[in-house]
C-alpha positions as CSV (number, residue, x, y, z in Angstrom):
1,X,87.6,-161.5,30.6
2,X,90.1,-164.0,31.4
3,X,87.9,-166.4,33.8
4,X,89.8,-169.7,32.7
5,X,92.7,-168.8,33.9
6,X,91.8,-167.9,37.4
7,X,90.3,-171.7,37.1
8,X,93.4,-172.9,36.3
9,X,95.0,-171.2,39.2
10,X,91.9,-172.6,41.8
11,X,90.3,-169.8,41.6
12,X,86.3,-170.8,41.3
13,X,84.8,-173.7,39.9
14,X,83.2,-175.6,36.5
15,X,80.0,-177.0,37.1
16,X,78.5,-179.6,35.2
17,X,74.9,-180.4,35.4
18,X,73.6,-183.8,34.4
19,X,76.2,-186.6,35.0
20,X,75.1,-188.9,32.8
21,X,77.0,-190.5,29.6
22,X,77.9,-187.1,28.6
23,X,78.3,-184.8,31.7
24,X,80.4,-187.9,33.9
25,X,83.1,-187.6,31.2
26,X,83.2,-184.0,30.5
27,X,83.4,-183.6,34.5
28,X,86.3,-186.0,34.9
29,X,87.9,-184.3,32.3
30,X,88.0,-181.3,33.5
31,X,88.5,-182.2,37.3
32,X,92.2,-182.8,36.1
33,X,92.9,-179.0,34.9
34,X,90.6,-177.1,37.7
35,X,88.2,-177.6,40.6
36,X,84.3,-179.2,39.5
37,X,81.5,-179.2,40.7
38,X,79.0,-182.5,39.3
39,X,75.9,-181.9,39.8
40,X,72.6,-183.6,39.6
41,X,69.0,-183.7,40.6
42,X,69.0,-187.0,41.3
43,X,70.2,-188.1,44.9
44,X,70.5,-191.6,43.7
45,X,72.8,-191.1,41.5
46,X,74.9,-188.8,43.5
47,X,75.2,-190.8,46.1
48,X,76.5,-193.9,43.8
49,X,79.1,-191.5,42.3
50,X,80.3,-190.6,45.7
51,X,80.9,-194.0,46.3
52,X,82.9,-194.8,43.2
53,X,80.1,-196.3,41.3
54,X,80.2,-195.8,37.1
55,X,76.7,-196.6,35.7
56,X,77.9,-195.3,32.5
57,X,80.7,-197.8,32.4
58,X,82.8,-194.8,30.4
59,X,84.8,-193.9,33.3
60,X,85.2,-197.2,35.0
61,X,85.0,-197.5,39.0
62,X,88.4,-197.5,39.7
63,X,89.0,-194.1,38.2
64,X,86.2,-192.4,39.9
65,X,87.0,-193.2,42.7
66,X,90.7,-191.5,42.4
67,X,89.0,-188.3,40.8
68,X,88.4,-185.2,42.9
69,X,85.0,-183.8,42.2
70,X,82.4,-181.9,44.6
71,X,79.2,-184.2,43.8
72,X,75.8,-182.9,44.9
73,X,72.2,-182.7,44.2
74,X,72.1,-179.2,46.1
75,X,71.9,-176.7,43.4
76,X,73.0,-173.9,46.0
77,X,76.6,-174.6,44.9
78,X,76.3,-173.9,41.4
79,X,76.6,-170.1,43.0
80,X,80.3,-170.5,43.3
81,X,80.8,-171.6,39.6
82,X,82.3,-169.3,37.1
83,X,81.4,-171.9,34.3
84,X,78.3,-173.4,34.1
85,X,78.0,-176.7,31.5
86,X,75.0,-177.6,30.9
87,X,74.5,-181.8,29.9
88,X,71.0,-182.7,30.2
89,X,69.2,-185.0,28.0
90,X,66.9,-183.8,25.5
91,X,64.1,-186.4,24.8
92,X,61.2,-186.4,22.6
93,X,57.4,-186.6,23.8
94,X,55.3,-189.6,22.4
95,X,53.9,-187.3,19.5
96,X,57.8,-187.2,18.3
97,X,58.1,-183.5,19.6
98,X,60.9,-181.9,21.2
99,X,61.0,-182.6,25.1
100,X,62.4,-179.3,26.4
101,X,61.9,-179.6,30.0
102,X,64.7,-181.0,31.0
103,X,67.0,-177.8,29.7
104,X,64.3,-175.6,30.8
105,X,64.1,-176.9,34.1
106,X,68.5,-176.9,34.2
107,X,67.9,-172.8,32.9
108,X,65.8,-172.3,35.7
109,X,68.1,-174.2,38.5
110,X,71.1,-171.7,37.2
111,X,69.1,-168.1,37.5
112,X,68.6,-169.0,41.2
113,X,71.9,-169.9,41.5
114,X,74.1,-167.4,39.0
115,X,76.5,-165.2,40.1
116,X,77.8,-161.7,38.2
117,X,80.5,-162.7,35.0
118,X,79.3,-166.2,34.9
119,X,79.6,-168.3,31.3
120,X,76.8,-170.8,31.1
121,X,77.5,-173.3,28.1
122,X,74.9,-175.7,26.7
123,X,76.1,-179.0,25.6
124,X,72.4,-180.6,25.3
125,X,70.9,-181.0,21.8
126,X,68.6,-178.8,20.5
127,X,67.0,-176.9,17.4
128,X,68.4,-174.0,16.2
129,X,67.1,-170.8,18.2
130,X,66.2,-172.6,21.7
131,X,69.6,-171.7,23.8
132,X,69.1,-167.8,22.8
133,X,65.4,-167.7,22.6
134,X,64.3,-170.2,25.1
135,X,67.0,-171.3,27.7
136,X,68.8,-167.6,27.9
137,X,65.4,-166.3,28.6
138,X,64.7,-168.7,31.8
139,X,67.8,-167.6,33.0
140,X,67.2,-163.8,32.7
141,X,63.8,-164.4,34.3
142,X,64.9,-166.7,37.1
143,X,68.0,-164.3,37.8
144,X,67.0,-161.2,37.4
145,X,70.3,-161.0,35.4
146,X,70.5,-159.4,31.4
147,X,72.9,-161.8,29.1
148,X,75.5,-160.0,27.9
149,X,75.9,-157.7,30.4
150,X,75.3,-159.7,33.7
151,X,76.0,-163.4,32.3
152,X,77.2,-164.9,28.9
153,X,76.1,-168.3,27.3
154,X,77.9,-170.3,24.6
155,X,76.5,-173.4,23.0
156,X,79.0,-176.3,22.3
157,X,77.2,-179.9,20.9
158,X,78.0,-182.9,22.3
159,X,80.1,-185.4,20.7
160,X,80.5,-188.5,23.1
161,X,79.6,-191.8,21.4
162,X,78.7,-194.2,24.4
163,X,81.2,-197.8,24.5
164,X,83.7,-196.4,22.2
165,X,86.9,-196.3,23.3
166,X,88.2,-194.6,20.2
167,X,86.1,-191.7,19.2
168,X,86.6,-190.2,22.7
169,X,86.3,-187.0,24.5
170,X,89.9,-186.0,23.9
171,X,90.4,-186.9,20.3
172,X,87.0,-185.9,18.8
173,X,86.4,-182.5,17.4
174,X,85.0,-180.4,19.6
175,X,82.2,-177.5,18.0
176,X,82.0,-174.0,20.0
177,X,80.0,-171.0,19.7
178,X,79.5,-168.3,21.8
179,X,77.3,-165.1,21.9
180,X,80.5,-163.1,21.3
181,X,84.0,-163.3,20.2
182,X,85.0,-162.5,23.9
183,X,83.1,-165.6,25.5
184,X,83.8,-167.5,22.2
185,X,87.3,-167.4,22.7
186,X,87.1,-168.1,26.7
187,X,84.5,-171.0,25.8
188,X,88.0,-172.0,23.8
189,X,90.0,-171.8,26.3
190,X,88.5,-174.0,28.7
191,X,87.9,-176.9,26.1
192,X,91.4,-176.6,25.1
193,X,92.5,-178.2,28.6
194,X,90.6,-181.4,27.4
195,X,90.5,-181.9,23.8
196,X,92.7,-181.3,20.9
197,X,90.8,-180.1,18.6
198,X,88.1,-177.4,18.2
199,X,86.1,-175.9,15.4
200,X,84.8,-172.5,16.1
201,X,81.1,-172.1,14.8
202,X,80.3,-168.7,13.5
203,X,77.4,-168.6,15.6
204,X,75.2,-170.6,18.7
205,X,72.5,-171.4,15.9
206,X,75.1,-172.5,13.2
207,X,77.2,-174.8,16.1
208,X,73.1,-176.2,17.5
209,X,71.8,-176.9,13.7
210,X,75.4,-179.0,13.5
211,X,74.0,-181.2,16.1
212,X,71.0,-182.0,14.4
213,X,72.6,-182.7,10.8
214,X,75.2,-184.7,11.6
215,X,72.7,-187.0,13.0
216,X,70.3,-186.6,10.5
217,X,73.0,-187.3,7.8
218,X,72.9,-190.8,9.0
219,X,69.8,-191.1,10.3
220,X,68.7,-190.3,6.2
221,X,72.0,-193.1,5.3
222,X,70.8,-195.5,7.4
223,X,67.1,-195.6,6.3
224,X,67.9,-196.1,2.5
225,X,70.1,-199.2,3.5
226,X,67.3,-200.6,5.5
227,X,64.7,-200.2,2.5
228,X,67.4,-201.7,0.3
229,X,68.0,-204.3,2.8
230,X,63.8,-205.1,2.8
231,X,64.1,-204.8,-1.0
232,X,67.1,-207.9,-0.9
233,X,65.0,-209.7,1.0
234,X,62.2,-210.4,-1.1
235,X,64.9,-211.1,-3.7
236,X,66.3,-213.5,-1.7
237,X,69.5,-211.9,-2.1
238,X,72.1,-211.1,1.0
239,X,72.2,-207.3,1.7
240,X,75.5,-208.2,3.4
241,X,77.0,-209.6,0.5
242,X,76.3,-207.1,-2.1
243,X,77.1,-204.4,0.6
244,X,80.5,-206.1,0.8
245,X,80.5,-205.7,-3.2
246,X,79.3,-202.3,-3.5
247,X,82.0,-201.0,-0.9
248,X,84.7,-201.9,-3.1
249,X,84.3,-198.7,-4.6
250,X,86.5,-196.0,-3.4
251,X,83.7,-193.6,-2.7
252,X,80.8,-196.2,-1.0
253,X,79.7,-194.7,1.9
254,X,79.9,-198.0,4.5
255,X,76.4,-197.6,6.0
256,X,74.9,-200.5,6.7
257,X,71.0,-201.5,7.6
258,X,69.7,-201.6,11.3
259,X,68.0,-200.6,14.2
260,X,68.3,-196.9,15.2
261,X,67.6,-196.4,18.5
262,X,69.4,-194.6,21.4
263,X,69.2,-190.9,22.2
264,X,71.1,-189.7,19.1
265,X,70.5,-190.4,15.7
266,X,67.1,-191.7,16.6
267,X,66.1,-188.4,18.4
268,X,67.5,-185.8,17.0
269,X,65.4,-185.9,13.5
270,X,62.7,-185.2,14.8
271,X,64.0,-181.9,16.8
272,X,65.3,-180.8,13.3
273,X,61.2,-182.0,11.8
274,X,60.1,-180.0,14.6
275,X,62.1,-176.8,13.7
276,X,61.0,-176.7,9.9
277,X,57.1,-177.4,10.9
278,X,57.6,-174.2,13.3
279,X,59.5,-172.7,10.2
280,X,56.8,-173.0,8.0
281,X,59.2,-175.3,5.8
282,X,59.0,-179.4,4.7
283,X,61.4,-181.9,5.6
284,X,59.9,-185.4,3.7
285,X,63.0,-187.0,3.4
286,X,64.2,-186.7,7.0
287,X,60.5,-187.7,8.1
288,X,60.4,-190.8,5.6
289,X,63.9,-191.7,6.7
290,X,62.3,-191.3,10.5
291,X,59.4,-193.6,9.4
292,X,61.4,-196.3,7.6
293,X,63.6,-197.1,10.4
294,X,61.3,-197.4,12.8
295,X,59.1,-199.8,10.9
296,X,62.4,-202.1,10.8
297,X,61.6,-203.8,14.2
298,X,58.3,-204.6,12.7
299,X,59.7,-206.1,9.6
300,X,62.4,-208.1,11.4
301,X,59.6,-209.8,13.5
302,X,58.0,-210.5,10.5
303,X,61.4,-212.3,8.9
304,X,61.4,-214.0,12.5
305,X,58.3,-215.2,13.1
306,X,58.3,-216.6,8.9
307,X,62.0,-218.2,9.2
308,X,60.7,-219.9,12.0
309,X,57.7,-221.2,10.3
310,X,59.7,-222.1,7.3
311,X,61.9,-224.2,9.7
312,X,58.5,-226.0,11.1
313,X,59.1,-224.6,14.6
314,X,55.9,-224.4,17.0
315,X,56.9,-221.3,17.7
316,X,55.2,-220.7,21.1
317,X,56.9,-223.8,22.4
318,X,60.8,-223.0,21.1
319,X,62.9,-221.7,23.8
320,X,63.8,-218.4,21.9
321,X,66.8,-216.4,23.3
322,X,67.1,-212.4,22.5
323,X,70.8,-211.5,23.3
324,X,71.4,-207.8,23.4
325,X,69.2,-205.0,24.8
326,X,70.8,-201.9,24.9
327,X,70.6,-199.9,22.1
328,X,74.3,-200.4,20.9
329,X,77.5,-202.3,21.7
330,X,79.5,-202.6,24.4
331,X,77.4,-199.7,26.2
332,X,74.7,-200.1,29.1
333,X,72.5,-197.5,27.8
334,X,68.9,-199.1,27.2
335,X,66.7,-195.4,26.3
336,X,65.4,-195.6,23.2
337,X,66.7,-199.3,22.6
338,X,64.5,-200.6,19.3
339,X,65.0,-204.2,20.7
340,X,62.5,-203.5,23.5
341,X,60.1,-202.9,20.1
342,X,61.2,-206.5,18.4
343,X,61.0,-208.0,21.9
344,X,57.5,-206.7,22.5
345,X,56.3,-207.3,19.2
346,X,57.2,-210.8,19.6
347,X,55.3,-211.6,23.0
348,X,52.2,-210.2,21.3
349,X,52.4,-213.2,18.8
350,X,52.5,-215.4,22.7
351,X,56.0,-216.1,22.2
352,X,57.8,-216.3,25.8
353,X,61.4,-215.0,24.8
354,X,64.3,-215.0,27.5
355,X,66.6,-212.1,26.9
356,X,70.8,-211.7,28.1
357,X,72.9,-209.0,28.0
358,X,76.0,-208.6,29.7
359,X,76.2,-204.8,29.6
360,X,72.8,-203.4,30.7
361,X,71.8,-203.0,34.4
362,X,69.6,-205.8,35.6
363,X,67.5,-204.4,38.1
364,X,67.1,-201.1,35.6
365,X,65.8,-203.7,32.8
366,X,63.2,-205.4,35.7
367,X,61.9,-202.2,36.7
368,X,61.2,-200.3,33.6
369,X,60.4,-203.5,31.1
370,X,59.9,-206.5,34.0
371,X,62.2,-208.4,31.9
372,X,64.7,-210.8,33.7
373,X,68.1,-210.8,32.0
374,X,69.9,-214.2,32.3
375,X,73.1,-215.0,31.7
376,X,73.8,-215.6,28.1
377,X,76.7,-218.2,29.0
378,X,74.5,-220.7,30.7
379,X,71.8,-220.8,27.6
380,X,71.9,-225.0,26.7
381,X,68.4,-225.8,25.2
382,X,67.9,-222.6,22.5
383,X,65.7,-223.4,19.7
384,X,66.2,-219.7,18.7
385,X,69.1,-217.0,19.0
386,X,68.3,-213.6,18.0
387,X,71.6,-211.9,17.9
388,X,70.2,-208.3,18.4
389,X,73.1,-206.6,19.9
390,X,77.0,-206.6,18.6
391,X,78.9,-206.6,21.9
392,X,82.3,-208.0,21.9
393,X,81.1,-211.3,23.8
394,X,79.3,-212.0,20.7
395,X,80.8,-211.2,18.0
396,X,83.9,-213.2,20.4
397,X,81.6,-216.3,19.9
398,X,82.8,-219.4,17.8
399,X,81.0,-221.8,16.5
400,X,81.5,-224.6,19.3
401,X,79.5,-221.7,21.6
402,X,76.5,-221.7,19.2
403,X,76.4,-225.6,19.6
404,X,76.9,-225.6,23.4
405,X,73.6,-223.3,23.4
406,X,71.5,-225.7,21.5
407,X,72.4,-228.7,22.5
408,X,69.5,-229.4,24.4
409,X,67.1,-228.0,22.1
410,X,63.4,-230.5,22.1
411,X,62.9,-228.9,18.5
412,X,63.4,-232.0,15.7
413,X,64.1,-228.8,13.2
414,X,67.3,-227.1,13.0
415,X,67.6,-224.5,15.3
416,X,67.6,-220.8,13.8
417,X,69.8,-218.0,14.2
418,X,69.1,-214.7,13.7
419,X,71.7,-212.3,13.0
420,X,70.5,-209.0,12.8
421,X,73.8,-207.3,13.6
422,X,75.8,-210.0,11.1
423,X,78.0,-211.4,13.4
424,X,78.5,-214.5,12.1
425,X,79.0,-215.9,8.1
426,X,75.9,-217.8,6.9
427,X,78.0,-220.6,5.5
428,X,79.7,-221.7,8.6
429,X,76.4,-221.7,10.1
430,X,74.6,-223.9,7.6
431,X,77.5,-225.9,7.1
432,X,76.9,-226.9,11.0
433,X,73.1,-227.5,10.4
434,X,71.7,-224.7,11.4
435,X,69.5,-222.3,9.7
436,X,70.7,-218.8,9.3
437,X,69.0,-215.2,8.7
438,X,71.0,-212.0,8.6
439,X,69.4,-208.4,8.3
């Protein structure tokens, strides 16, 4: 077996399916070392990549436009690939279970496509168990193929955090399994070209339960600095302040409370929930963790809604600004965002909130939410900031800023800031007279 080094020499193709936040990079990447096919099923997106267009924002638009990628929605040229990576999303249903369609439906696309000797790797997350037993079977069946003897599958976890420019593609471990030591060891070989380091899982199930823990780790983490952070509240203590404290121990952890949201650590619990049901096994902690940080939207609405009442706002007649609507920093990425829960929560109390962000895509946030973002620069009359979001622009923000977007507040109260991601110091903000609440 020595397919990646016919790549190398242009002989045959990678193909990536799903270009998202995950497949754009790992395509790029590899476009530099051999020929790539991108592929995905929607034509929209296609034809915005062809034209140079990064709705990711991880490549940029400049750079895609010098890359040299075959992009197509026509699965027919999968055929000429000798790798196939697979980088769908894996979603959950509404009852919290694993959504496997999406890989099912990629498994299927390849066995009508698959040629003899190919290496089909899965980058998507899933449970331990569903590349082998669910995905290799779709192939076989849609092929006509045996794995093993016809094809070969490997199963290597995605690692790409979204808006960091650090952690990234080339410098972050990279786990990789394989059904064998052969395709193990040519799975190697082609992630060698674009990262510099790789652990080698002893098996597909060992390198797909990695996925899930890692994010369950701090999923679990997370949830026990929220409780503590609900506990300090009551106390009328800072969470931020005896977090500060605590860390000045050499072994603190640095977790901090807040929303979990995105596609990560606030999916991939439950897929690892969903494997120990099925497993006739319990998993209470990861479930209660699961529970306890979704109830935070809830119990920051609360601290919104009383702040403001303490303050002796109306309420329903403030001008109340939520800036920040993706589900993390400096990244576009709105699935899964929990500040579409706090938003939603609020308009049931009949509180008309304007929201800005200047990362997410406006017509994306009209269409799914009907919310208008506005531009966060030209806010003058705030009786309210919610400061849900930590992108740089924010946390950039002096104290002159905050005044320039109150200025024409009607409210005779102090307006109220509400610092969920702790941007700013309490201190300097009720020094200024205004009122102040941090998560």
């Amino acid at each position: 077996m020595d397919v990646v080094n016919n790549l190398i020499n242009k002989n045959g193709y990678v193909a990536v399916i799903g270009l998202g936040y995950v497949g754009l990079p790992l395509a790029v990447a590899l476009s530099e070392h051999v020929n790539v096919i991108g592929f995905d099923v929607s034509k929209e997106k296609i034809d915005i990549l062809k034209r140079g267009i990064d709705p990711t924002m991880e490549i940029g638009n400049e750079a895609l436009k010098s890359v040299d990628i075959l992009f197509t929605y026509d699965e027919t040229y999968l055929y000429k690939a000798s790798f196939i990576i697979v980088a769908v999303p894996t979603p959950i249903k509404k009852d919290h279970t694993p959504d496997l369609q999406p890989v099912i439906s990629a498994s299927r696309t390849i066995g009508r496509n698959l040629h003899k000797e190919t290496i089909v790797i899965y980058e998507s997350t899933v449970y331990p168990g569903v590349t082998e037993e669910i995905c290799q079977k779709e192939i076989e069946k849609y092929s006509g193929f045996i794995c093993g003897k016809d094809f070969y599958i490997g199963y290597s976890p995605e690692r790409i955090n979204p808006g960091d420019k650090v952690h990234t593609l080339k410098n972050i471990c990279k786990i990789i399994s394989g059904m064998n030591d052969e395709v193990r060891e040519e799975i190697k070989k082609l992630y060698a070209l674009i990262v510099d380091n790789i652990y080698m899982a002893e098996s597909i199930q060992v390198a797909e339960a990695a996925k899930l823990l890692e994010n369950t780790q701090r999923d679990i983490n997370i949830a026990f600095m929220n409780e503590v952070a609900m506990i300090f509240s009551k106390m009328n203590l800072s969470t931020t302040q005896v977090i500060n404290a605590m860390n000045t121990k050499w072994n603190a952890l640095g977790f901090r409370p807040g929303l979990v949201g995105g596609h990560c650590i606030g999916v991939d619990p439950y897929y690892l929930i969903y494997k120990a049901s099925i497993s006739d096994s319990s998993s209470e902690m990861v479930s209660l963790a699961r529970k306890i940080n979704n109830n935070m939207s809830g119990f920051i609405v609360d601290a919104i809604v009383q702040k403001l009442i303490q303050e002796k706002h109306s309420i329903k007649n403030d001008n109340i600004y939520v800036l920040g609507i993706t589900f993390k920093e400096n990244c576009p990425d709105i699935r899964n965002s929990r500040v579409l829960d706090i938003i939603m929560k609020l308009k049931e109390y009949g509180i008309d909130l304007k929201v800005a962000d200047p990362y997410a895509d406006k017509e994306l946030v009209k269409r799914l939410y009907d919310i208008d973002l506005i531009d966060y620069k030209q806010i003058t009359d705030a009786d309210c900031l919610i400061f849900a979001v930590a992108h740089t622009e924010f946390k950039k923000l002096m104290i002159s800023d905050l005044k320039k977007f109150t200025q024409y507040s009607f409210q005779e109260n102090k307006s109220v800031i509400f610092d969920i991601k702790n941007i700013f110091a309490k201190k300097l903000i009720e020094e200024n007279k205004m009122a102040y609440w941090g998560l």
